[in-house]
N, C-alpha and C positions, 0 to 999 in steps of 0.2 A: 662315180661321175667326177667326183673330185680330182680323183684320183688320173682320168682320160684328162682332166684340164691339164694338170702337172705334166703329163707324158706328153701332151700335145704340146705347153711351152718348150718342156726338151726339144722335141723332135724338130721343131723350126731351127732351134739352136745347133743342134749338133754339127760335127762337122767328121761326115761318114767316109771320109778318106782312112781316116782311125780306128773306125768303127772294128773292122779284122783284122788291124794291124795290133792286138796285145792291150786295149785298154778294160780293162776288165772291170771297172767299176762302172761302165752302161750298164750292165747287165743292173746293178743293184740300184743307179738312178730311173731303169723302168721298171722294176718291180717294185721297189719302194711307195709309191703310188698307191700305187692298186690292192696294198698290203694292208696299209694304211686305210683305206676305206673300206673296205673287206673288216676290217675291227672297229669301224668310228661307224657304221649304219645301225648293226645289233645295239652296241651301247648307245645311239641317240634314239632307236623305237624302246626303247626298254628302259628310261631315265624316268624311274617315280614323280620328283619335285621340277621335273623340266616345263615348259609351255607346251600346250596342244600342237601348236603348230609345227615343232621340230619333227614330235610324234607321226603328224597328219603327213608329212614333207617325205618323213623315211619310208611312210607307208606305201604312198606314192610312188617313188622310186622304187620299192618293192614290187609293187603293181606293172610297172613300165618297163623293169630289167632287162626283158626279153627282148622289149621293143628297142631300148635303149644301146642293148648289143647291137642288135640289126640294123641301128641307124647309124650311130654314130662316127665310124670310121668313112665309110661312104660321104657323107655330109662336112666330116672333115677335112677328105681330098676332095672335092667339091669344090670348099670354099677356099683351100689352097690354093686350086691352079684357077680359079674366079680372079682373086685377087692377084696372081702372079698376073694373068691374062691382060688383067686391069690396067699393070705397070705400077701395085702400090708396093711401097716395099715394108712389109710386113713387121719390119726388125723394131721400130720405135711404137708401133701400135697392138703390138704382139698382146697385151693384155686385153684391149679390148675386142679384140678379135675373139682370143677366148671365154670373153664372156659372150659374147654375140653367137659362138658355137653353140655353147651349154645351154643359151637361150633355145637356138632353134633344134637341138635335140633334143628337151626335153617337150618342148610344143612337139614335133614330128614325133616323139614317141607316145605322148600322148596321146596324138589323133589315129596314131597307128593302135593302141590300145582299145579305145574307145571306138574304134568304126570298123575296129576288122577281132580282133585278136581277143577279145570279150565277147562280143556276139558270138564268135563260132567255139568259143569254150562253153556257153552258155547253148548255143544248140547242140551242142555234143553229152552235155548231162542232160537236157532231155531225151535225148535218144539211145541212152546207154547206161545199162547197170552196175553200179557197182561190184567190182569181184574184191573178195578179200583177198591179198596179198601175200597174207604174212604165212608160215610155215606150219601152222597148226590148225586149219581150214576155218576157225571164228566162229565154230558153232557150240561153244561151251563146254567141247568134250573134255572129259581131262583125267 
């Protein structure tokens, strides 16, 4: 999530005349991001002496991932061409725009989690058994 905020101030900023003409270092200011949060969520659910609440937050996020993907690009050109529509010009409020993103995706993925994406994980283990997976069929033979 962090990591979409970062990429999302790039992306207002860039200037994609450039983009395939030879600047090779985009490629590392959008993955840098996403790399970075990719190793900062394991180490904040897994921090022994941290507060509950970082824990509860990453879990969270964990929980919402999916929905998270599936929102947050959509929601971002959304409120892009909202605001271009608008006539604001985005360049001096550029931050709090990105928080007003990360707000309403993390609400939208949440209600997406919680109204659709739960319920139907949940009626799908009651209606369906377990098959083991793994390569040696899990019945103790050995």
């Amino acid at each position: 999530m962090l990591g979409a905020a970062a990429a999302m101030f790039y992306f207002m900023l860039i200037d994609w005349r450039g983009f395939a003409g030879g600047r090779f270092n985009d490629l590392a200011l959008i993955v840098a991001p996403g790399v970075g949060t990719v190793l900062l969520l394991p180490w904040l659910a897994n921090r022994q002496g941290g507060a509950d609440w970082v824990r509860w937050l990453a879990g969270r996020i964990g929980d919402y991932s999916y929905s998270i993907y599936l929102c947050h690009m959509p929601l971002m050109l959304a409120m892009v061409y909202a605001l271009k529509a608008l006539g604001v010009d985005i360049g001096p409020i550029v931050g709090w725009v990105v928080l007003a993103w990360v707000a309403l995706v993390l609400s939208l993925s949440a209600l997406v989690f919680h109204s659709f994406e739960k319920p139907v994980s949940d009626l799908r283990e009651r209606f369906t058994r377990r098959v083991q997976a793994g390569p040696f069929g899990g019945r103790g033979e050995g």
